[in-house]
C-alpha positions as CSV (number, residue, x, y, z in Angstrom):
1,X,-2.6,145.1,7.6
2,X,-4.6,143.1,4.8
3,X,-7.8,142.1,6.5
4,X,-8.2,138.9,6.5
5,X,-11.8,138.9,6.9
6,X,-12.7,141.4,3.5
7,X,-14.7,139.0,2.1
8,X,-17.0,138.9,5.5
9,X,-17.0,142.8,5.5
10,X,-20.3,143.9,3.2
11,X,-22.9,140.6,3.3
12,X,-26.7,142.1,2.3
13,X,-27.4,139.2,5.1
14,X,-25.4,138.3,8.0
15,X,-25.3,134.9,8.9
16,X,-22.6,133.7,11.7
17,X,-21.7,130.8,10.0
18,X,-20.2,132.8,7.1
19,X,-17.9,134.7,9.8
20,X,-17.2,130.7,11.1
21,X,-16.0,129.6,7.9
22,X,-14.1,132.7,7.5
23,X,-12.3,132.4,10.7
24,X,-11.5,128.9,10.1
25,X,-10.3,128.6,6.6
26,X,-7.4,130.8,6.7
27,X,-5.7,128.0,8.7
28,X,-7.3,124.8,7.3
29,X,-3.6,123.7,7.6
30,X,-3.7,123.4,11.2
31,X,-6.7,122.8,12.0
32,X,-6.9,120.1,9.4
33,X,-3.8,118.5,11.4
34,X,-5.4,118.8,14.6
35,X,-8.6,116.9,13.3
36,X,-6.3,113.9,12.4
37,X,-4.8,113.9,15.6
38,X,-8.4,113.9,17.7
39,X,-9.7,111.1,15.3
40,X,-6.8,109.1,15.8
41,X,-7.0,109.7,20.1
42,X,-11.0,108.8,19.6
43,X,-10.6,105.3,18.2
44,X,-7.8,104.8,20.4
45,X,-10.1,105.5,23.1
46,X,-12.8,103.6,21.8
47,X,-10.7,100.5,21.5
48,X,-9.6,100.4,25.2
49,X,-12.9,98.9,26.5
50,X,-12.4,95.7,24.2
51,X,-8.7,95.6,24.8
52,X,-10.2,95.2,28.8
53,X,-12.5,92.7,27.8
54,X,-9.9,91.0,26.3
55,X,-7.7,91.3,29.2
56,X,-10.6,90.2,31.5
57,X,-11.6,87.2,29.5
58,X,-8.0,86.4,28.8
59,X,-7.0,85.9,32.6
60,X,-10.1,83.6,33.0
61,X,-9.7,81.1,30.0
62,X,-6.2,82.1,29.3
63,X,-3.1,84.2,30.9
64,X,-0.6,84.4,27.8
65,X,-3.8,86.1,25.6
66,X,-4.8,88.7,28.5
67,X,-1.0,89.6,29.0
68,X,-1.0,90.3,25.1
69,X,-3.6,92.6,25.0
70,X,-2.1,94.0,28.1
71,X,1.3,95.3,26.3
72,X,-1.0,96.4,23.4
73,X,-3.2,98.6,25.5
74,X,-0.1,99.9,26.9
75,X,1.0,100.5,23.2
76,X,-2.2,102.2,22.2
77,X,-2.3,104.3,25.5
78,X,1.5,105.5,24.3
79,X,0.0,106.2,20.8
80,X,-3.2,108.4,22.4
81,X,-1.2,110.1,24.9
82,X,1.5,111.7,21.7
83,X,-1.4,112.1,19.8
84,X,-3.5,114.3,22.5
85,X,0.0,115.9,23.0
86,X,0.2,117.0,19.5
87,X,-3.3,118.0,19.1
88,X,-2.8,120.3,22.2
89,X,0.1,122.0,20.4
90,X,-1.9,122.4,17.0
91,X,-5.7,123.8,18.5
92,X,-3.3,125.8,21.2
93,X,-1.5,127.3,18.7
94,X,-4.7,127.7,16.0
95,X,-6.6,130.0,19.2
96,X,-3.4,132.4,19.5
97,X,-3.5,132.8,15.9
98,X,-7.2,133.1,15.4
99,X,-7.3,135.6,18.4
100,X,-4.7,137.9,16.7
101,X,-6.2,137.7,12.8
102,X,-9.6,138.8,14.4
103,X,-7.9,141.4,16.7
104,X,-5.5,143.0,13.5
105,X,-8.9,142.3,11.8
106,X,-11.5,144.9,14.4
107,X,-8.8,147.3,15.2
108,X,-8.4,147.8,11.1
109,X,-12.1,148.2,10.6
110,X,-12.4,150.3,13.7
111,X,-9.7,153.1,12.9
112,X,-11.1,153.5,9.6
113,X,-14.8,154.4,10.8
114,X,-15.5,157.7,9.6
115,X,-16.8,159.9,13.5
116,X,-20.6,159.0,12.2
117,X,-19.6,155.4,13.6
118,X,-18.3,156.7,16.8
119,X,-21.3,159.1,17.7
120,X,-23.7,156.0,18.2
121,X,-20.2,153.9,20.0
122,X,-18.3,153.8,23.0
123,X,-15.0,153.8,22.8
124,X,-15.1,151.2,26.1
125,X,-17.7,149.3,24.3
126,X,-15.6,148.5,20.8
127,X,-12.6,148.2,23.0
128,X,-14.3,144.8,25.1
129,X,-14.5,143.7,21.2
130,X,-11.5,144.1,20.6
131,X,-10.3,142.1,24.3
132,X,-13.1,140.5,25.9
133,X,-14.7,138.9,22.9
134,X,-11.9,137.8,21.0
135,X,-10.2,136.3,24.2
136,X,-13.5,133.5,24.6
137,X,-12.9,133.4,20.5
138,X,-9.3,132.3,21.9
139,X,-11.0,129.8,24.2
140,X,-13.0,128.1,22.3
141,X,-11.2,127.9,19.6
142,X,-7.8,126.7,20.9
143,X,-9.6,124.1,23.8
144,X,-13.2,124.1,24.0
145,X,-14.0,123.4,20.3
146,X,-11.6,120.4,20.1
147,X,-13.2,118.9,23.0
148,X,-16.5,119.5,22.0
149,X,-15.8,117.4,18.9
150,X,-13.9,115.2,20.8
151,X,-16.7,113.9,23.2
152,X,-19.2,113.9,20.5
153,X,-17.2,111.5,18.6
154,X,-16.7,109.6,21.8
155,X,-20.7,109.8,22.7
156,X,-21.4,108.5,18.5
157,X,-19.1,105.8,19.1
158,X,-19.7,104.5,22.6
159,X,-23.4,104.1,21.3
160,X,-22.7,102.2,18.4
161,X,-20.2,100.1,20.2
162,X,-22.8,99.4,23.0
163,X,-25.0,98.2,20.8
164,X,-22.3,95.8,19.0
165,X,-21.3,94.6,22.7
166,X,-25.2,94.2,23.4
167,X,-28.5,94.8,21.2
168,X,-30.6,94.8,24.8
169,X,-28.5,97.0,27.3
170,X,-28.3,99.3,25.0
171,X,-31.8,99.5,24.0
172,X,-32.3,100.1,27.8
173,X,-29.6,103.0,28.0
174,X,-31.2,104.6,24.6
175,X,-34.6,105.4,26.4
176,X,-33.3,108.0,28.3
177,X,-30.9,109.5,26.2
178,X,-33.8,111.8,24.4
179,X,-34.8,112.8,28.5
180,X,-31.3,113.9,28.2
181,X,-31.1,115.8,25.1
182,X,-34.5,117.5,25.7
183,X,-32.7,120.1,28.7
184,X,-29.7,120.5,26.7
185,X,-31.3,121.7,23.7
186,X,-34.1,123.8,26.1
187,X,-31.5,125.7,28.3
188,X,-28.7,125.6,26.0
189,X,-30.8,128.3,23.5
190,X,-31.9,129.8,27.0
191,X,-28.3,130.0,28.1
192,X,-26.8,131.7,24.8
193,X,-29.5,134.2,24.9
194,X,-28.5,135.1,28.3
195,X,-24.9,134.9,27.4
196,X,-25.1,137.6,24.7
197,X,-26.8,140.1,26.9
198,X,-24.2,139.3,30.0
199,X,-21.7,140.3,27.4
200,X,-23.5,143.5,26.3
201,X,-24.0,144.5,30.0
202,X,-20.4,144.0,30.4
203,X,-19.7,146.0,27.4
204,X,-21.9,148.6,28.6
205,X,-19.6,148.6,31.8
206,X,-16.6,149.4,30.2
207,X,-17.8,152.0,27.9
208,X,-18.8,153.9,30.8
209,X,-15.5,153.4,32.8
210,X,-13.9,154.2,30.1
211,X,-15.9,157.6,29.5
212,X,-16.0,158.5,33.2
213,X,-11.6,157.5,34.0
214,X,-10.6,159.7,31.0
215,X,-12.5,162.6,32.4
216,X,-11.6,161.9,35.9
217,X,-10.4,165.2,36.7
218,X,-13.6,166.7,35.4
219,X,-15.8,164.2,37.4
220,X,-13.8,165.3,40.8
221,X,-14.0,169.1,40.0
222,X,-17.8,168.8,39.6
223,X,-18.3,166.8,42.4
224,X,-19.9,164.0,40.6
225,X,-17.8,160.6,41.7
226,X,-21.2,159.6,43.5
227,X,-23.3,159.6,40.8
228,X,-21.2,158.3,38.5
229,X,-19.7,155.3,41.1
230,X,-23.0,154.7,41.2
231,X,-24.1,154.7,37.5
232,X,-21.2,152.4,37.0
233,X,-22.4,150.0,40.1
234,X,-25.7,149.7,38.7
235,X,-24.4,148.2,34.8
236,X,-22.0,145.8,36.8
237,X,-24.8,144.8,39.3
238,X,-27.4,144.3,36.2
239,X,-24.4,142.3,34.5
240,X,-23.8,140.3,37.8
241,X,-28.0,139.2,37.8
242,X,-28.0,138.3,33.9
243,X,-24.8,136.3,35.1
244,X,-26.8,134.6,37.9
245,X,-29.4,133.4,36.3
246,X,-27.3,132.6,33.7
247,X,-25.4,130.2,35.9
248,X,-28.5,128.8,37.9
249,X,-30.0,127.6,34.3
250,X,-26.6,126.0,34.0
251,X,-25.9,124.0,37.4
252,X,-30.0,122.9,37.0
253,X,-29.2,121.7,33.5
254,X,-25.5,119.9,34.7
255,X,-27.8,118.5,37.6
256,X,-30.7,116.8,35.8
257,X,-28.4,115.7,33.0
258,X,-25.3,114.0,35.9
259,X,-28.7,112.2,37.9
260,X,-30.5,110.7,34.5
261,X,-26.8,109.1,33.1
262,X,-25.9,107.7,36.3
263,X,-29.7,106.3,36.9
264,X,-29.5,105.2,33.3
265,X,-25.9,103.9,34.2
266,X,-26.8,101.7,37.1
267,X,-30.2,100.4,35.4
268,X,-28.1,98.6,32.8
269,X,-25.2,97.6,35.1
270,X,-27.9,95.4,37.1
271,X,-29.6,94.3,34.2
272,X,-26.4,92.8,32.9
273,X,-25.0,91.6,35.9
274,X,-28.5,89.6,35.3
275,X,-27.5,88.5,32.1
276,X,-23.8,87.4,33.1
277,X,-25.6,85.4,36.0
278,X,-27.7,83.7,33.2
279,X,-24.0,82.8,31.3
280,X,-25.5,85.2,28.4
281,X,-22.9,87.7,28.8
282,X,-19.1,87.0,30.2
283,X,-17.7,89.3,32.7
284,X,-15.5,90.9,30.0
285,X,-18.2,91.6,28.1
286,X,-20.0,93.3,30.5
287,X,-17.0,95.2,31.7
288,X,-16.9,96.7,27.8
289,X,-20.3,97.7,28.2
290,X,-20.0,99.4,31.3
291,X,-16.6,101.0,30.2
292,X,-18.7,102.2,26.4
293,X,-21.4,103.3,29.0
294,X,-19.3,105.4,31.0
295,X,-17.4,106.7,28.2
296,X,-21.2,108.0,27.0
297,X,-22.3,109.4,30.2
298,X,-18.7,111.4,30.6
299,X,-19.1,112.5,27.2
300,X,-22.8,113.4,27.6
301,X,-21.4,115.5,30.6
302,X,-18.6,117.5,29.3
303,X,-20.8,118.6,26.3
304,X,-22.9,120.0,28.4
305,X,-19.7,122.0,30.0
306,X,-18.6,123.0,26.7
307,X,-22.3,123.8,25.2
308,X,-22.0,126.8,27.8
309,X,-18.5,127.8,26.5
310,X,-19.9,127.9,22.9
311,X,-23.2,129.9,24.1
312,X,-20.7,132.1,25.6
313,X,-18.0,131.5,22.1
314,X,-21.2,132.3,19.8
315,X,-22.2,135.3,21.5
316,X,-18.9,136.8,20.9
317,X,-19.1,136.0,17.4
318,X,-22.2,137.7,17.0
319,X,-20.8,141.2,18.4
320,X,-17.3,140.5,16.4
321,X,-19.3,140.0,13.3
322,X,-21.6,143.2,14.0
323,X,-18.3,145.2,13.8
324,X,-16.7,142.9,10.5
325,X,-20.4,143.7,8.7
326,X,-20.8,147.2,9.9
327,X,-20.1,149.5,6.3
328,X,-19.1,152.7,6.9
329,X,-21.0,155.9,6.2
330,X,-18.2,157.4,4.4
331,X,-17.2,154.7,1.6
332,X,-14.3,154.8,-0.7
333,X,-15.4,154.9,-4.4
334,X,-14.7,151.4,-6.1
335,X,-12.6,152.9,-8.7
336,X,-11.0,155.7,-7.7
337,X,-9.2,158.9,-9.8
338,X,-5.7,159.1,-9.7
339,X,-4.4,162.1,-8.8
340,X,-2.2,164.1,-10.7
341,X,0.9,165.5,-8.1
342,X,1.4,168.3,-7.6
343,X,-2.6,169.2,-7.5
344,X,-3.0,172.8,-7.8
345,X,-5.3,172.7,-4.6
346,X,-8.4,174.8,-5.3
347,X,-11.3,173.8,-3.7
348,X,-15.0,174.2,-4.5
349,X,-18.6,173.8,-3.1
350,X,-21.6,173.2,-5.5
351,X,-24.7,173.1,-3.9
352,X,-23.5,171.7,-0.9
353,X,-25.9,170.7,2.0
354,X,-25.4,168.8,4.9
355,X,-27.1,167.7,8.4
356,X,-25.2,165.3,10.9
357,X,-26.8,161.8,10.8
358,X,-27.7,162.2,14.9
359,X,-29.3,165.8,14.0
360,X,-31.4,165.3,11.0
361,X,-33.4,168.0,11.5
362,X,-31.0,170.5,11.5
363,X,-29.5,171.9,8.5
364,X,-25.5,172.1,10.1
365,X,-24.1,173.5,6.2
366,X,-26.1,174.9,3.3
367,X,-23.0,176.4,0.3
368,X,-24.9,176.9,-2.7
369,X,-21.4,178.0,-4.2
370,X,-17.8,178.9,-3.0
371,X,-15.0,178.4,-4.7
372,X,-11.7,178.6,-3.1
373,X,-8.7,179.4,-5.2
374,X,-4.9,177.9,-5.2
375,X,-2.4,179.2,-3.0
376,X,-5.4,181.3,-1.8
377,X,-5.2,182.0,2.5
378,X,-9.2,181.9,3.0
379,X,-10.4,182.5,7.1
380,X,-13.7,181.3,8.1
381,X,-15.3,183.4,10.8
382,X,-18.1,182.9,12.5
383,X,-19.8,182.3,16.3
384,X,-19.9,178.8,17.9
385,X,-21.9,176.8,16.0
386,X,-21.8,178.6,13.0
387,X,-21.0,175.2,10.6
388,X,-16.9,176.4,10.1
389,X,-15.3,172.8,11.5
390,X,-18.0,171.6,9.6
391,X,-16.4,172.6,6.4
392,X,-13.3,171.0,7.3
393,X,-14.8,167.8,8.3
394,X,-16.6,167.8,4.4
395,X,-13.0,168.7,3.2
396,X,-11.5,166.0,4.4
397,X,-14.2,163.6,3.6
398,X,-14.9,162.5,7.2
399,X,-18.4,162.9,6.3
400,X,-20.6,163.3,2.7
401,X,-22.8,166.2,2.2
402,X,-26.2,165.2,1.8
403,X,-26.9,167.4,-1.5
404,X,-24.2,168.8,-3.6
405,X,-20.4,167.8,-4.4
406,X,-17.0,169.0,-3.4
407,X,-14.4,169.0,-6.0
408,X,-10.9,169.1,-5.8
409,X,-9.1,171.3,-8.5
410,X,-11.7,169.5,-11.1
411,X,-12.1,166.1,-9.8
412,X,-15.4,165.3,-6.5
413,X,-13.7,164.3,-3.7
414,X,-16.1,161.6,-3.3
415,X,-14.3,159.7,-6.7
416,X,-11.0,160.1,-4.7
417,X,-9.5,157.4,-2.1
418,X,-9.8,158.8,1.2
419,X,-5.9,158.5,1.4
420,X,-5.3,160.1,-1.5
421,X,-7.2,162.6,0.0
422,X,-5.8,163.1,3.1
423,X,-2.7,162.9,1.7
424,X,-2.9,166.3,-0.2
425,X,-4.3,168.3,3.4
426,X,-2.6,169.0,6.3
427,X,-5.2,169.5,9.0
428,X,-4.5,171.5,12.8
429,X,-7.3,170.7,14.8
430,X,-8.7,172.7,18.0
431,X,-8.4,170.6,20.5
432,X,-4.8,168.3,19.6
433,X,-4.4,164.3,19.9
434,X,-0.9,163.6,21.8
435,X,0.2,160.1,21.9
436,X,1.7,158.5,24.2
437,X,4.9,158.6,22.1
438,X,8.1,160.7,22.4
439,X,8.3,163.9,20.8
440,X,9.7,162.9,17.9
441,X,7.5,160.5,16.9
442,X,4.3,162.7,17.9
443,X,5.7,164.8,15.0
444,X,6.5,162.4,12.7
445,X,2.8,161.0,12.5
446,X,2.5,164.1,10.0
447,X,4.9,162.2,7.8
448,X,6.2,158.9,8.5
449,X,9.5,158.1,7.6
450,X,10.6,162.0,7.9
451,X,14.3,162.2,8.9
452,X,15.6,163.4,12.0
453,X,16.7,166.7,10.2
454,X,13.2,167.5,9.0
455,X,11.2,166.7,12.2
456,X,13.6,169.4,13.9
457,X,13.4,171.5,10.8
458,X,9.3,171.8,11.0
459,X,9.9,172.1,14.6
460,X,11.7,175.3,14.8
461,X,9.1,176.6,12.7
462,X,6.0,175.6,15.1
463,X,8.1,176.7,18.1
464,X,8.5,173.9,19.7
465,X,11.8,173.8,20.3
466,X,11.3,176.3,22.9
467,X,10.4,173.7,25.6
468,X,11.7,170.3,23.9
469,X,14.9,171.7,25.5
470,X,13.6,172.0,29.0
471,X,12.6,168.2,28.7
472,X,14.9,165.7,30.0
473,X,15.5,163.8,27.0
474,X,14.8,166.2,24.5
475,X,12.9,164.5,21.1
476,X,13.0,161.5,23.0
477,X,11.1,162.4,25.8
478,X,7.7,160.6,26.0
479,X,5.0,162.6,26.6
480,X,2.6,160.9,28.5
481,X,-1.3,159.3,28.0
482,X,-2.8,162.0,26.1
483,X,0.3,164.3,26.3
484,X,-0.2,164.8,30.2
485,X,3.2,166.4,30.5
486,X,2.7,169.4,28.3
487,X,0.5,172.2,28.9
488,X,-2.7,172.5,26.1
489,X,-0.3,175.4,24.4
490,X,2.6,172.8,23.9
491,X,0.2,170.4,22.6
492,X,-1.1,173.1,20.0
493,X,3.0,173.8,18.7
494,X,2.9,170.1,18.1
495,X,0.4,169.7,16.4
496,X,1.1,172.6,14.4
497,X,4.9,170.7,13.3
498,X,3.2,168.1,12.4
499,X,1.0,170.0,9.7
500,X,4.1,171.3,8.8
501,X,6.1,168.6,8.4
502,X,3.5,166.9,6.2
503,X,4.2,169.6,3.7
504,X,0.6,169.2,1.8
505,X,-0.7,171.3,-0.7
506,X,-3.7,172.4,1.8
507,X,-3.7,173.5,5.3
508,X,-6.5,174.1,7.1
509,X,-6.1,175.3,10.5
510,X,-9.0,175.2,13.0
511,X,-7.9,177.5,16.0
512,X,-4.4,176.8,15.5
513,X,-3.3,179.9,18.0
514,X,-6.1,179.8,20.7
515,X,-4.1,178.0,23.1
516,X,-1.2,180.3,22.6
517,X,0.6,183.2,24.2
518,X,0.7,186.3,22.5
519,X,4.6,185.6,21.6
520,X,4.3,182.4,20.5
521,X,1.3,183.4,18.4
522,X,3.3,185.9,16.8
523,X,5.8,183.3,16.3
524,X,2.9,181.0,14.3
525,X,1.9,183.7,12.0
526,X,5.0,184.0,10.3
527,X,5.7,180.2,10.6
528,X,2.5,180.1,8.6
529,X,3.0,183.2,6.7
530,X,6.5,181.4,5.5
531,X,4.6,178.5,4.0
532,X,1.2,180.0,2.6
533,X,2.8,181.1,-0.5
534,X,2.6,177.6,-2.3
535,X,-0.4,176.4,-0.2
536,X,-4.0,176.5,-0.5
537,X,-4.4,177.9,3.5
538,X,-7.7,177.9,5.7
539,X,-8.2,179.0,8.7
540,X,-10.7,179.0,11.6
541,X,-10.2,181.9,14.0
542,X,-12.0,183.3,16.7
543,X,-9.2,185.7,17.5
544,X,-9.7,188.2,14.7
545,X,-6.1,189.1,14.9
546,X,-4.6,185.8,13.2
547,X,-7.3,186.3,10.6
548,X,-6.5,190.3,8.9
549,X,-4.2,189.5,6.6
550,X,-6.2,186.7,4.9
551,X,-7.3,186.6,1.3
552,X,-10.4,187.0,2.0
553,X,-12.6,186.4,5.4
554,X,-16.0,184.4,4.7
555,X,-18.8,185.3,7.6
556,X,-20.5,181.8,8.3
557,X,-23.8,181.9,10.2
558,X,-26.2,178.6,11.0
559,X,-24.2,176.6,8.1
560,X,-24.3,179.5,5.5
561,X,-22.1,182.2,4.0
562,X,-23.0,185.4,5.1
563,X,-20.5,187.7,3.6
564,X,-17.3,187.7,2.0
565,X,-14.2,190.3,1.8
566,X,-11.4,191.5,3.1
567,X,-10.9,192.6,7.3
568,X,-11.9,196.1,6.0
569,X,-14.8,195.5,3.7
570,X,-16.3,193.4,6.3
571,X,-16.1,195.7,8.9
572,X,-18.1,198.5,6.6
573,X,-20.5,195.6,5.5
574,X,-21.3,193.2,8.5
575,X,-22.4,194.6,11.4
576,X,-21.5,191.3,13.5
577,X,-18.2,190.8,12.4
578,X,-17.9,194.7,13.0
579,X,-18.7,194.3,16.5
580,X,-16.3,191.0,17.1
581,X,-13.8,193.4,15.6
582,X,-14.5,195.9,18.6
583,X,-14.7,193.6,21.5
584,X,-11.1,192.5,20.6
585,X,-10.1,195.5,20.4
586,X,-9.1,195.5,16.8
């Protein structure tokens, strides 16, 4: 999707009302339309207190001139009430489309996040972005907004028409309007503070309901639906206080502001009934003012309703905007190399170290120098921990070393588009993603656009035609949140048709085989065997067995290269590997 927000993504300052105009001025069309529509409906409005003068007056010293402005205010009432219609159908219609743009917008920055992002984020959390927020974005936007312009209009104009009608009332009704403004201003920064940490709460909430429900069958194994019911209770509960108060401030503020306007209200009514008594004033006159006055004081109160929504609207801007600004760890260069196809697909390590951003203080990689050859079947062994996924990770550029480069053939990966990239590696991970998708299109995220032939094609090969025929609609079956319908060995054979399928000039293959059966296995072997002749292969194996026949067998232990050789040299040189080799058996 073009993101229609680039120009918001990398400020050196954020300020909200960049991501305001942003939001705004890719449909200055519409929103420009509405605008004419809500000025025209204000001056209408405004205009219906003299037409009732008018009408007043024109009864008293003449019937023909009050039943004139009677058909006119009926005109004008005809001309507001299209005119409201329309501006309905514009700001309606500007929300849904704002709420979309910004939702394309998060979910583009969001899947592009190299895992550095996700290790200080929960998934729940950016998901409430995603939904919560942009929903009040919706609201505001496409109601609140309009008629927060609206009644200010009205409020600007119903003063200056009060005064116009009469210099002294509305002197009167001025005097309290700053007693008025003073709680609005005082709670309304009280209430968006509030706002913004009801939302976090809230995020908080569905980051850990998120967590917790897609590990729900590990969280009743373990016993542990008490503690977390209750770690969940105590987010929403904290959430529901900052929401109390949050609404107290509110219904105090609505109350002092309703009780001033209407004392203000009935002050000036009596002093001009005064003033009509006195023949200063005619009854039409005072009718105006009282209409201008009430058109203030609702004005003055439904600001005060909407100044809440806006807290509220502002609140979610400033988390939507933390996500727009956030730059990723792993940038793409601004001028990348193009790459020329077929690459031969070597890959080398200069001086490579590394250390996850959340564990600084470990040293997770240290290569001073490895070069890995074309069409060259390379297996990393090592125990748990020892820094081999790590080396895919680099590979693929999902994170930068913190010393060193990483070239492909002759060209840093880190001058490269990450596309480009990722186009040239086909990657098998340990633990496999299944989407809720049917077979067929599980595979074909390897390679979108592959035909029908070809998914079946690299599906033979992975074995996964095996079971697709036991489904009940074959390819077509869908396969279930997280591939609940297939067992984790199923999932692996996907995964590995995918790889396949993609057809890149490097593989790299983390545990490919440890969720399979010893036939199947076999069966994966050759199906890899079959295609490592014109690819660059890697390989991660704690099962020595899928690793023999490799080019060569690199030792890795705490993020360096311990040895290197062949399955026999390492079992005369490496006394470790030597005794992996025995407890399987090997």
């Amino acid at each position: 999707m073009d993101n229609k927000f680039k120009n918001f993504e990398n400020p050196k300052k954020y300020k909200l009302d960049q991501l305001l105009f942003q939001i705004f001025k890719q449909h200055l069309f519409w929103a420009l339309g509405a605008l004419v529509f809500l000025l025209l409906t204000v001056i209408i409005t405004l205009s219906l207190p003299i037409m009732a003068r008018y009408i007043v007056d024109g009864y008293v010293f003449s019937v023909e001139t009050g039943q004139k402005y009677l058909y006119l205010s009926c005109a004008l009432v005809a001309v507001a009430a299209f005119g409201t219609a329309i501006r309905f159908y514009l700001i309606t219609l500007l929300g849904e489309r704002l709420v979309s743009d910004l939702r394309q917008a998060l979910f583009d920055k969001i899947i592009n996040f190299s895992p550095n992002f996700f290790e200080k984020t929960l998934t729940g959390d950016l998901v409430s972005r995603i939904n919560a927020d942009t929903t009040l974005v919706q609201s505001v936007a496409g109601s609140t907004l309009s008629l927060a312009v609206r009644n200010t209009l009205l409020f600007l104009g119903g003063i200056a028409l009060m005064f116009s009608t009469s210099t002294k009332l509305a002197s009167f009704s001025l005097l309290i309007i700053p007693i008025i403004v003073f709680p609005l201003l005082y709670f309304g920064r009280f209430l968006r503070k509030l706002t913004r940490q009801t939302q976090d709460k809230l995020a908080n909430s569905a980051g850990v309901a998120s967590e917790y429900i897609f590990a729900s069958t590990t969280i009743q194994t373990n016993s542990y639906q008490l503690k977390a019911t209750k770690e969940y209770s105590n987010i929403i509960e904290d959430s529901y206080l900052k929401s109390k108060t949050r609404v107290l401030a509110r219904s105090v503020m609505i109350f002092l502001i309703i009780m001033l306007v209407f004392l203000a209200i009935s002050f000036v009514v009596w002093t001009g009934l005064k003033d009509v008594e006195s023949g200063n004033f005619s009854i039409g006159e005072l009718l105006q003012f009282c209409l201008y006055s009430l058109v203030v004081g609702v004005s003055v109160g439904a600001i005060t309703e909407t100044y809440g929504e806006i807290s509220k609207f502002l609140g979610a801007l400033d988390r939507i905007g933390e996500i727009l600004r956030t730059v990723d760890a792993v940038e793409d260069p601004p001028k990348p190399i193009t790459l020329k196809t077929p690459i031969n697909g070597s890959i080398t390590f200069k001086k490579v170290k590394f250390n996850y951003p959340m564990r600084k203080e470990t040293l997770a990689l240290d290569i001073p120098d490895l070069k890995i050859h074309k069409n060259e079947k390379v297996a990393l062994v090592g125990l748990s921990g020892a820094g081999k996924t790590t080396v895919f990770q680099l590979i693929q550029r999902l994170y930068d070393p913190v010393k060193g480069s990483i070239l492909l053939d002759t060209h840093p990966i880190n001058k490269i588009s990450k596309e480009d990239l990722r186009q040239q590696i086909a990657y098998v991970p340990q633990e496999p993603v299944i989407f809720s998708k049917s077979v067929i299109d599980n595979i074909r995220i390897g390679r979108v656009g592959a035909s029908s032939e070809e998914v079946e094609k690299s599906a033979k090969l992975a074995c996964v035609e095996e079971f697709i025929k036991d489904l009940p609609q074959g390819y077509d079956t869908i396969l279930g949140e997280r591939g609940l319908l297939i067992s984790v060995g199923q999932k692996q054979r996907i995964a590995i048709a995918r790889a396949i399928l993609r057809d890149s000039p490097i593989l790299l293959l983390d545990e490919a085989t440890s969720s399979l059966d010893a036939i199947s296995e076999n069966a994966i072997k050759t199906a890899i065997d079959n295609v490592s002749g014109n690819k660059t292969i890697i390989v991660i194996a704690h099962r020595l067995s899928t690793v023999k026949n490799a080019d060569r067998i690199l030792f890795l232990e705490k993020g360096k290269i311990e040895n290197e050789g062949s399955h026999r040299e390492l079992i005369r040189t490496n006394k470790k590997y030597k005794k992996l080799t025995e407890l399987q058996f090997l």
